[in-house]
KOLTORLUM-642671 format. One record per residue: x, y negated, z of N, C-alpha, C in turn; residue in three letters. Coordinates in pm, whole numbers, plus 50000, padded with zeros to 5 digits. Layout:
<rs>
XYZXYZXYZALA ...
</rs>
This chain:
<rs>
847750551506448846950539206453845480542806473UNK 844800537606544843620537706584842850532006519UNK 841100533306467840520534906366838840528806413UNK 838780519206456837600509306515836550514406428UNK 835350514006470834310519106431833320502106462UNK 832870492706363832440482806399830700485006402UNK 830150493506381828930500706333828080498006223UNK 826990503006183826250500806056825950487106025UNK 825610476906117824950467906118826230461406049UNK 827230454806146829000451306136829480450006006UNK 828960467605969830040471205856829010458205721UNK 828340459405752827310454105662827440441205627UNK 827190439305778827290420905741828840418805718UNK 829780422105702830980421105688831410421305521UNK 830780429005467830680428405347830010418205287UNK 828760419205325828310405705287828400392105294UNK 829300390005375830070377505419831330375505300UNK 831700386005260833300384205224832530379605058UNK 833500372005053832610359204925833640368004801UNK 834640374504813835580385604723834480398804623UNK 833690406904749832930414704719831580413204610UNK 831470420804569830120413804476829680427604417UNK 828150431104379828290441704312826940447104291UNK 826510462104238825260469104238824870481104279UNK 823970484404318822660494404391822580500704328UNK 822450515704252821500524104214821340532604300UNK 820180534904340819510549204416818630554304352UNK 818500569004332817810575204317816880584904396UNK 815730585204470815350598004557815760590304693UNK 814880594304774814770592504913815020575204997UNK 814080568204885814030550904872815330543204873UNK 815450534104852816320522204839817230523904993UNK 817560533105055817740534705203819170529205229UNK 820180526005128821140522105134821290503405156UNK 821080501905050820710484704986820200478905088UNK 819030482605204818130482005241819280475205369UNK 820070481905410821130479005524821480465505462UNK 821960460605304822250446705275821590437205326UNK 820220439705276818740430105288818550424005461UNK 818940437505500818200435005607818630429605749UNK 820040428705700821350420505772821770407005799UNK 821220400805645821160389605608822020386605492UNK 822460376305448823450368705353823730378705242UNK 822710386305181822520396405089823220387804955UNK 822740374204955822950369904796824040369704791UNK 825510366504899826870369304843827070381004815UNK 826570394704795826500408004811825980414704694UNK 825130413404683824040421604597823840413904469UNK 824610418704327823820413704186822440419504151UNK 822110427704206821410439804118821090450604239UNK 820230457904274819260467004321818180473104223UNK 818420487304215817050493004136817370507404169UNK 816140515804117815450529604183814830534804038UNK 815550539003941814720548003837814180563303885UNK 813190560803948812550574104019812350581203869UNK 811460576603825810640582903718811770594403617UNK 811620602103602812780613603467812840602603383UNK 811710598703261811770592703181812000584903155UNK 812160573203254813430559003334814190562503316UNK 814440569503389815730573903427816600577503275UNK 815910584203260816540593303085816840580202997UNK 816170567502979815620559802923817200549602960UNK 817680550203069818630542103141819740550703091UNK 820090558403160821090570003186821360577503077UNK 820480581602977820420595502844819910607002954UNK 819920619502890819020631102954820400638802972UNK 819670646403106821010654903146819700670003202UNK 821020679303241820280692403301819740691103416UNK 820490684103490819860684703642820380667003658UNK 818650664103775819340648103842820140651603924UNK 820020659404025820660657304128821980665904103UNK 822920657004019824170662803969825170653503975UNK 826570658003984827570650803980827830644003848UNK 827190652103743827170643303618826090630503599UNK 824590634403674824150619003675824820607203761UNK 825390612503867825720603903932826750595003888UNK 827840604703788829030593803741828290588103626UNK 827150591203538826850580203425826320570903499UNK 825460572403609824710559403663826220548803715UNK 827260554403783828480546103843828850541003683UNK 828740552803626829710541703445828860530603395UNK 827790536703379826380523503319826450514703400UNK 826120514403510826170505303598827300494303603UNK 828330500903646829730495903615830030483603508UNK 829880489503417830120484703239829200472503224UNK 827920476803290826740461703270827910452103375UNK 827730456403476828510445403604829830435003473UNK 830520442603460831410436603389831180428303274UNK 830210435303233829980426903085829530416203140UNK 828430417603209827700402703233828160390703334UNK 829460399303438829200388403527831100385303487UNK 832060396603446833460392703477834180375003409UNK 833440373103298833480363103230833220350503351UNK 832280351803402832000338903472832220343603632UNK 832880351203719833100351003802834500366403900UNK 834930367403741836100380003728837260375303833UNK 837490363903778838760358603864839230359203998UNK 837940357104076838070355404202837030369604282UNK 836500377204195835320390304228836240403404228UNK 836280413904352836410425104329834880433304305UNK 834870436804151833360441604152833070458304215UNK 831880458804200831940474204286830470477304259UNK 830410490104247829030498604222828990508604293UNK 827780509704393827250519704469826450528804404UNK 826010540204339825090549104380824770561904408UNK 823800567304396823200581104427822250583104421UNK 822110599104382820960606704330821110618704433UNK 819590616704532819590627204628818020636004598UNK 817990642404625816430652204674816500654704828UNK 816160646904909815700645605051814200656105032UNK 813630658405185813020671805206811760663305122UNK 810850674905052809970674104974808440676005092UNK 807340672305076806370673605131806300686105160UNK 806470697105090806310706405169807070714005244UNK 808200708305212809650710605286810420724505246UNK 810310728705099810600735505071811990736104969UNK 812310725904935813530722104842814750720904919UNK 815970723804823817320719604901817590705204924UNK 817960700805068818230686405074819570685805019UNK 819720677004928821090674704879821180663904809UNK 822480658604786822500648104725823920644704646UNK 824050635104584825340630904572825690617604553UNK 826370608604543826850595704605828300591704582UNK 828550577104560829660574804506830140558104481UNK 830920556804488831140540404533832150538004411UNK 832060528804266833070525804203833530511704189UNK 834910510104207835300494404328837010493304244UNK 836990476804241838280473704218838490469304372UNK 840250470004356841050465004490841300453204471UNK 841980448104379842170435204290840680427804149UNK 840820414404168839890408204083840750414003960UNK 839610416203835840300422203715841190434703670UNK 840760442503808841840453903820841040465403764UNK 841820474803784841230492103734840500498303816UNK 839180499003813838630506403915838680520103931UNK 838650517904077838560532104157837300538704183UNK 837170549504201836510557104248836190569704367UNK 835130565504460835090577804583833860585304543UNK 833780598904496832710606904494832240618504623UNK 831140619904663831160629604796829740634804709UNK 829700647804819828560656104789828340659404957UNK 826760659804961826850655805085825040668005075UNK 825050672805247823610683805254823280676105373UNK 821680670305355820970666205455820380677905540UNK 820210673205692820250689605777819280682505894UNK 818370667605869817150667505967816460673005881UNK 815560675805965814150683405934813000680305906UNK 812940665805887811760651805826812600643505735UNK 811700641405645811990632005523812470620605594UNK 811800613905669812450598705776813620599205770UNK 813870608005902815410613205925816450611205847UNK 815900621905695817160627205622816910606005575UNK 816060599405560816300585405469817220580605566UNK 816710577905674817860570605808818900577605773UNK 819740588205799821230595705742821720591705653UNK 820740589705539821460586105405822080575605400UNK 821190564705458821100548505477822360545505511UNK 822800552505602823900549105733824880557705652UNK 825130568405592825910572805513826410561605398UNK 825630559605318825640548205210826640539205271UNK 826400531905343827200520605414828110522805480UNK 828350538305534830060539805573830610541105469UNK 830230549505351831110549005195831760536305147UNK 830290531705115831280514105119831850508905162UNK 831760506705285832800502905353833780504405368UNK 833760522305403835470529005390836170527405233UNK 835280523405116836110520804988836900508904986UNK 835440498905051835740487405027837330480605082UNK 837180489005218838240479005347838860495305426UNK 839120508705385839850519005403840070524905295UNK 840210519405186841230528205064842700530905049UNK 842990523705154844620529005145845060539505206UNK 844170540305321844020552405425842570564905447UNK 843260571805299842040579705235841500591505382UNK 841920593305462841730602105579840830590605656UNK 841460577905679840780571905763839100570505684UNK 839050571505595837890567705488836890577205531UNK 837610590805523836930599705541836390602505708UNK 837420601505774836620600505932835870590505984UNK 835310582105870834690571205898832820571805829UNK 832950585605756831900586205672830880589005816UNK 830920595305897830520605305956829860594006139UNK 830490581406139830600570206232829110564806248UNK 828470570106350826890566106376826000573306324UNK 826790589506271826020602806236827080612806350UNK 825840625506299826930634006337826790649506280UNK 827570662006271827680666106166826380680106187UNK 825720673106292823780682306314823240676206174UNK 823500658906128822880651106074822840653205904UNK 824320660705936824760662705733826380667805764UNK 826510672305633827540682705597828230673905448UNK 828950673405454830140671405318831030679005254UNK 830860683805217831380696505172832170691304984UNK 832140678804954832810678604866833370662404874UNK 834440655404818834920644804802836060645204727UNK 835810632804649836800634004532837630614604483UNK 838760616804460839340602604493839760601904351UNK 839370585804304840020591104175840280575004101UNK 841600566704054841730557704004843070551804032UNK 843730543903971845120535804012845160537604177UNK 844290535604284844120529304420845020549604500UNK 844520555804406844680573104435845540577904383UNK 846470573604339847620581804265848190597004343UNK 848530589804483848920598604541848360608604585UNK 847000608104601846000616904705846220632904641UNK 846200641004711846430653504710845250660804737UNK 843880663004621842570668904700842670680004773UNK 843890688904752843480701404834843960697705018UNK 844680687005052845070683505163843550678105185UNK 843100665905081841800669305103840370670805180UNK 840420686405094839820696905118839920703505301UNK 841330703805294841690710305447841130696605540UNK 840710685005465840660673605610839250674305610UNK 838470677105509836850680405558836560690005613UNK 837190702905613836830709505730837270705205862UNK 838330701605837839290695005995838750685506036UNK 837720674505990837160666406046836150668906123UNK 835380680806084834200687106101833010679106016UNK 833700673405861832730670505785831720685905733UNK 832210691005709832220706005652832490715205723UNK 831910729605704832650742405775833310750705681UNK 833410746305527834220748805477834680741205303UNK 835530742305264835810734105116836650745405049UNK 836520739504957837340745804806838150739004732UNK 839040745704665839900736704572840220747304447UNK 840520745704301841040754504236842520757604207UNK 842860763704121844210766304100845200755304004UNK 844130744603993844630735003945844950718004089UNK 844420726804183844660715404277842950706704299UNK 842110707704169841270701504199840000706004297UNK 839450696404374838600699804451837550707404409UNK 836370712904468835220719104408834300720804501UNK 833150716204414831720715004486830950727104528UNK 831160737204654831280749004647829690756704581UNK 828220746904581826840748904538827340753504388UNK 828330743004311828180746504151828950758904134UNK 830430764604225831060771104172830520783804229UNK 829660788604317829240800704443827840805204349UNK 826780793504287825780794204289825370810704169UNK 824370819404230824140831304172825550838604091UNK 826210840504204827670846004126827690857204273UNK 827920868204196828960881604234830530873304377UNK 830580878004447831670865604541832680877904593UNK 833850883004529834740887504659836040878704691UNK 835930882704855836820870604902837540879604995UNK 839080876705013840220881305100840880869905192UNK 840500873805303841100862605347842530868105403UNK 843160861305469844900856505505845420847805530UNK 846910852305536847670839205581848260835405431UNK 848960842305355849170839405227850480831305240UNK 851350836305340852330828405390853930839805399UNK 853940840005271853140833705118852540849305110UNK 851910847904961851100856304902851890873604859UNK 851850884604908852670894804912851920905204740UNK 852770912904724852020920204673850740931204672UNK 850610928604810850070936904855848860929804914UNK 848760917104881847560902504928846880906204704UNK 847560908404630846960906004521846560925404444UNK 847310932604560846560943304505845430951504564UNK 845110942904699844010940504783842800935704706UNK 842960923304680841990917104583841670927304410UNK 842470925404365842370935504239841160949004247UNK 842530958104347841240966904369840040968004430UNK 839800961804476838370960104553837790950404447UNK 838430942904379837220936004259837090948004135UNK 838130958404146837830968304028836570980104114UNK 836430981504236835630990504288834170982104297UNK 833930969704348832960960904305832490961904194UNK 832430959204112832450955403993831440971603917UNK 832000981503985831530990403948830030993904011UNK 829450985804089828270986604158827570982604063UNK 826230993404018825400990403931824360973603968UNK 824040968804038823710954704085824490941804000UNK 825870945504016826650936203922826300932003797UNK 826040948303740825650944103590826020937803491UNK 827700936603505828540931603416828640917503442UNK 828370909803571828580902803596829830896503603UNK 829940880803585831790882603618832040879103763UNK 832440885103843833070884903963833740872503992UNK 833270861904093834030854304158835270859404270UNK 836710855204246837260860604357837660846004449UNK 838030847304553838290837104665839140844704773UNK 840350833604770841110836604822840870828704992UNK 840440832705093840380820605227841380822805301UNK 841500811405364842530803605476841690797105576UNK 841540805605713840720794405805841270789005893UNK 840640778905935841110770505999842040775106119UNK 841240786106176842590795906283843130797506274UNK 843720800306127844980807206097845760789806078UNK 845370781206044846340773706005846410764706201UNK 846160767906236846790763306385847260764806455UNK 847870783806395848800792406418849950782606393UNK 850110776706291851370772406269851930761106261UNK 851840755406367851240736706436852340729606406UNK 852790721506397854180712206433854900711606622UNK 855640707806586855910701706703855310691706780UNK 854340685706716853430678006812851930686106812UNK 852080697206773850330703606799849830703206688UNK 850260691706598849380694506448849310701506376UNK 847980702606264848630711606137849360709106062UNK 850680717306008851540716605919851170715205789UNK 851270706705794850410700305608851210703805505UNK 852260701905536853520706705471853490721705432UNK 853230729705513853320745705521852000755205469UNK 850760741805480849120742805430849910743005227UNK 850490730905162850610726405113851360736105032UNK 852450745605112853460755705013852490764804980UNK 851710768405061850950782205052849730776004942UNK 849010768704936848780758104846849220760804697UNK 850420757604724851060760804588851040774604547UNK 851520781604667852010802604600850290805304521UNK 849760800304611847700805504558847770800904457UNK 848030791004420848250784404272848600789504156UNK 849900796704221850850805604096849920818804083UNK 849220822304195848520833104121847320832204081UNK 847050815704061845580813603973844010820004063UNK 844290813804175843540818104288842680808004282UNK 840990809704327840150796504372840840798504526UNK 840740788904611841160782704777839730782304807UNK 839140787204947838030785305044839010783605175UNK 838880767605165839340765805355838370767905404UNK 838400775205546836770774305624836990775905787UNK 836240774205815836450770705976835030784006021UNK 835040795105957834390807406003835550816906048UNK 835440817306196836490828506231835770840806213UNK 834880840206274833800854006229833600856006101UNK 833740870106056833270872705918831900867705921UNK 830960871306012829570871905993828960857505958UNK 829540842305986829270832605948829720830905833UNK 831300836205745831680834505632830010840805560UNK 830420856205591828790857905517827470850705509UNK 827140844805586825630839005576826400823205541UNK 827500820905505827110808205434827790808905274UNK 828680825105229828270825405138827020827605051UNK 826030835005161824410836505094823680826705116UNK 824210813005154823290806805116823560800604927UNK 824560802804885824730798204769823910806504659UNK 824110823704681824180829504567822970841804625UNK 822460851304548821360862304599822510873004535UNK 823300870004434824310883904426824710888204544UNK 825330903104497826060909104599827240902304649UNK 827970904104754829260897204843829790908004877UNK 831290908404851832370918104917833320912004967UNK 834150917005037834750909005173835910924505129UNK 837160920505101838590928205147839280922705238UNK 839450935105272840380936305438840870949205456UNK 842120943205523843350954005582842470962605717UNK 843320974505704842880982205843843350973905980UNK 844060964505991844070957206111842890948506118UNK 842440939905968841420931306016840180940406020UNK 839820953306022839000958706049839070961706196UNK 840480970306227839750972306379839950957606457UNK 840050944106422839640936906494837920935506507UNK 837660936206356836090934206349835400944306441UNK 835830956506538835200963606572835610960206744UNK 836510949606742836750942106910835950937606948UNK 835050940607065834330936407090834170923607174UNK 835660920807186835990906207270835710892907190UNK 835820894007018834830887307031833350884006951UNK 832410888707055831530889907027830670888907192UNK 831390883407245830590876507429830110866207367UNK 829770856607271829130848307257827750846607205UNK 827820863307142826280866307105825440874807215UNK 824000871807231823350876307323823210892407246UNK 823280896407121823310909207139824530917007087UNK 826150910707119826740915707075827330921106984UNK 828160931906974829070932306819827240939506751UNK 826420944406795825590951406730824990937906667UNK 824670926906714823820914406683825180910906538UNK 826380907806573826990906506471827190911906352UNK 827230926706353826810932906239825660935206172UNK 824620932906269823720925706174823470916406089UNK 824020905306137823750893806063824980893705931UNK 826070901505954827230905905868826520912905780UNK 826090923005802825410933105664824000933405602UNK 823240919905662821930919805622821880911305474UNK 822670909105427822260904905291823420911905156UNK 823220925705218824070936705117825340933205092UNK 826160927905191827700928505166828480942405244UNK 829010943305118830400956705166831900949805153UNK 832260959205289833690960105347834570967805209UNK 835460962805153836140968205120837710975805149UNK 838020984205245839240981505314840630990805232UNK 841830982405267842740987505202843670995505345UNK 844331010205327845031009705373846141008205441UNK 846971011705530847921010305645848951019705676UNK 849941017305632851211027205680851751020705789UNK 851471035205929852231027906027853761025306030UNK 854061009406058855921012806047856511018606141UNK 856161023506298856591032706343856381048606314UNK 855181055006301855001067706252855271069906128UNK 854821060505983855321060205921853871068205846UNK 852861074505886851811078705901850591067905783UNK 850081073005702849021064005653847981065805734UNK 847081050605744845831050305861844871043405701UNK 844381054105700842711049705594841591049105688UNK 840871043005625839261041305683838611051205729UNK 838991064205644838221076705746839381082005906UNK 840551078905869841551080705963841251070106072UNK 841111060206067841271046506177839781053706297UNK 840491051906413839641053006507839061040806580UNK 838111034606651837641030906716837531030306843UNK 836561022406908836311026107042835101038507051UNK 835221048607104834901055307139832771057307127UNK 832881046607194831141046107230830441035407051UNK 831831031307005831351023906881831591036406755UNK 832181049806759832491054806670831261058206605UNK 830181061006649828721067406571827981054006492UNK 828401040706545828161029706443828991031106345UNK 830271031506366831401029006257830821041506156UNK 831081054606184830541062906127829361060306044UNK 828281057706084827101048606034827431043205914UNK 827921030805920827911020705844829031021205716UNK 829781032105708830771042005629829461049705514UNK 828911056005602827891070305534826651060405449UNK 826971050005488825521037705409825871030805288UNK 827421032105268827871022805174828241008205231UNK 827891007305315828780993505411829680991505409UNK 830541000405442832121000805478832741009605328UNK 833571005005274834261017005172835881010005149UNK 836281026205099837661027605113838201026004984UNK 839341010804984840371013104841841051027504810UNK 840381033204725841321044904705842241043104601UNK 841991037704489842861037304414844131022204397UNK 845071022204483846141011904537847161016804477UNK 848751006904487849661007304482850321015404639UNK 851271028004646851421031904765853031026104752UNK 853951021704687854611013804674855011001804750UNK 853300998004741853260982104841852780984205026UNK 852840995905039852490994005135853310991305267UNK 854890988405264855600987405351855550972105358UNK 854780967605271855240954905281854280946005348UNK 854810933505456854310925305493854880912205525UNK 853850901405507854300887905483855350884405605UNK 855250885705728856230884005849857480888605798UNK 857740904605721858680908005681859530896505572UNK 858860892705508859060883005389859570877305419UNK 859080867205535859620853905592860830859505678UNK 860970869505735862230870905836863000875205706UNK 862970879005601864010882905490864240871305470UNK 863650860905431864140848005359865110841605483UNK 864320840305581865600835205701866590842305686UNK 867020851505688868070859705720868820859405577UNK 868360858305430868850848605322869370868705268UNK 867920877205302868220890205235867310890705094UNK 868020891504983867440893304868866160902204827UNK 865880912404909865290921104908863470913904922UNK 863560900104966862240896904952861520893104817UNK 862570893304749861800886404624861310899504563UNK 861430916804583861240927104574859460928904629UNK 859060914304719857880923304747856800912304759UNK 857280897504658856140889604649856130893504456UNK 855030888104429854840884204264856060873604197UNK 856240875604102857160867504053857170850204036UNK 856230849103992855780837504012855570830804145UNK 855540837704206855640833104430856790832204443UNK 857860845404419859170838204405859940828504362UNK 859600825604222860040815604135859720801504240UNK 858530798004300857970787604371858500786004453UNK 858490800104557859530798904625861190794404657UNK 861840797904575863010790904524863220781304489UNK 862580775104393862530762104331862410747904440UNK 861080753304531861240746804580861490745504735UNK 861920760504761862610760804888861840761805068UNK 860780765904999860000771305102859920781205199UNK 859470777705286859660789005394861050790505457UNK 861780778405458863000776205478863710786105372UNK 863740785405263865080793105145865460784105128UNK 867070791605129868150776505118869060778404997UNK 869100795304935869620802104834870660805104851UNK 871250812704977872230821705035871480834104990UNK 872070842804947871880859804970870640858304809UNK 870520851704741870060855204620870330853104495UNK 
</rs>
């Protein structure tokens, strides 16, 4: 079904027409830029109870109670609860019956005069479907990306009013909601990188599917979810933290995907910089890899996003979906979160891809331009070895060859501490690989449950993934 875009103005007066709707404003930071679309449309008074702007801390504190930070997901849900709770008290008595009530707001920091602060914000729409019903809730976290205060207010403005709208008149169709935020912006304009669904109207919603639809929309270039399924705001969970991340297919998760991670967070860890820090680990899935494994009509297998989903789960993994095929963009947008160190594990195959120079035609200075921008904010390669299954031969990091005219870089960036080698692994696990897994389970040979974690198996079985049908176990 196709998904009309009526525009800012439309969406506006449409609301304000519908004599059902009724409700309140809070903004915080970067003016009244939302509300302002009510006013200025017309027929505001069926629309609007209430408009206000506690700029001031001490307003604000005075309204709200005192918190650590404004521009937080926690001010934002007391202003939606306070807000909320007045709406009801004062108006449900004399106009409950026939009112779906609803509360808009947000607390942003748009660019500062000297243009030195993070633009960011957060935002949130809390709305019954029914008069007298249980309200729902849409929360987003959202990064302004013009480069004038104007700008980022116009973005917001027009943001504000696709939220509502998509709560108001696309809550049943939480995807459509979401490809609607973005309708008379575009994603030069702002980034979303978090959204969260939450009330009777959401029972079903699944955040880590989600998660995979803000990058897939191109709200985001990448999202998070934890091992509990719930989404995550990647600024709170990244921010000044230690980060190693493995990426894969995790299809499903091998033993040899969790003794990858392990050791390279036990060789990390040992870098005096750390300092007893606790190590974030992250498990990624990018978007390439999941288009590897399409449906029959071209799509992504949501279904197959969704098992692997689960196996990350059983091993108590954080999830980074991301749409960085290049390491070198994963890196510079984990540094924009954190000034700790970043380590990156990888197999000797995803290394000598990193040293292909095919791709790297898109940079004017090549794989050399790429490894720059890869190793300029002190991240190391951690790589695990490779038993070939024809020779049968182990290929380590000092063993793996190159191209020829690249070997005195590779060499290089080895002798610097750039590049370093898991030495201390399981040699046990090394025959094993996830393709193997999956052609064992087709073929219904027991021998696979020999080379995931137990808990991947157990998931596996139970619920029959990866086509197991429970022949041969």
């Amino acid at each position: 079904m196709a998904r009309e875009n009526p525009g800012s103005h439309q969406k506006t007066l449409e609301i304000n027409l519908d004599p059902s709707k009724y409700g309140a404003f809070a903004e915080i930071g970067a003016g009244q830029e939302v509300v302002r679309w009510f006013f200025r449309v017309g027929a505001a008074a069926g629309t609007i109870a209430k408009s206000m702007s506690a700029y001031d801390m001490t307003v604000s504190d005075a309204i709200y109670g005192t918190c650590d930070r404004y521009v937080s997901r926690q001010r934002l849900q007391t202003m939606l609860d306070h807000e909320y709770d007045l709406l009801i008290e004062r108006l449900e008595p004399k106009r409950g019956a026939e009112t779906e009530f609803f509360v808009f707001a947000d607390t942003v920091a748009a660019r500062n005069y000297k243009g030195t602060n993070e633009c960011h914000g957060w935002m949130g729409v809390k709305f019954q479907t029914a008069p007298r019903g249980e309200p729902n809730q849409v929360l987003i976290h959202m990064r302004l990306l013009d480069k004038d205060n104007l700008s980022q207010q116009e973005a917001l403005g027009i943001l504000g009013v696709n939220l509502i709208y998509g709560a108001l008149n696309l809550w049943q169709e939480p995807a459509f909601l979401m490809e609607s935020l973005l309708d008379n912006l575009s994603i030069e304009r702002l980034e979303i990188d978090m959204i969260k669904f939450e009330g009777p109207g959401f029972q079903s919603v699944d955040h880590r599917l989600m998660s995979l639809k803000l990058v897939q929309l191109g709200l985001s270039n990448a999202a998070m979810f934890g091992a509990d399924g719930a989404i995550l705001q990647p600024s709170e969970v990244l921010y000044k933290k230690p980060i190693l991340v493995e990426r894969g297919s995790f299809r499903p998760v091998t033993h040899v995907n969790l003794d990858m991670l392990e050791c390279a967070v036990q060789q990390f860890k040992a870098d005096p910089q750390i300092e007893g820090d606790k190590v974030l680990k992250l498990m990624e899935i990018t978007m390439h890899n999941l288009m590897s494994t399409k449906t029959a009509d071209g799509e992504i297998d949501y279904d197959d996003f969704l098992a692997r989903a689960d196996i990350l789960a059983a091993t108590g993994a954080t999830v980074l979906v991301s749409n960085y095929f290049e390491y070198y963009k994963l890196a510079a947008y984990l540094a924009r979160f954190t000034s700790k160190k970043i380590g990156i594990a990888m197999g000797i195959p995803s290394l000598r891809d990193l040293f292909d120079e095919r791709y790297y035609t898109s940079l004017e200075g090549g794989i050399l331009e790429s490894f720059g921008r890869l190793f300029k904010n002190d991240l190391k390669l951690f790589i695990y070895p490779l038993k070939d299954t024809q020779t049968g031969q182990l290929i380590t990091l000092q063993k793996l060859k190159v191209a020829p005219h690249l070997q005195n870089l590779y060499e290089h960036l080895i002798e610097n501490g750039f590049i370093e080698s898991i030495d201390f692994y399981q040699r046990d696990y090394l025959h094993i690989f996830s393709r193997d897994v999956l052609k064992k389970i087709a073929d219904g040979d027991a021998e696979w449950e020999t080379m995931v974690p137990p808990q991947v198996a157990g998931i596996i079985k139970e619920r029959k993934y990866f086509g197991y049908d429970g022949d041969g176990s």
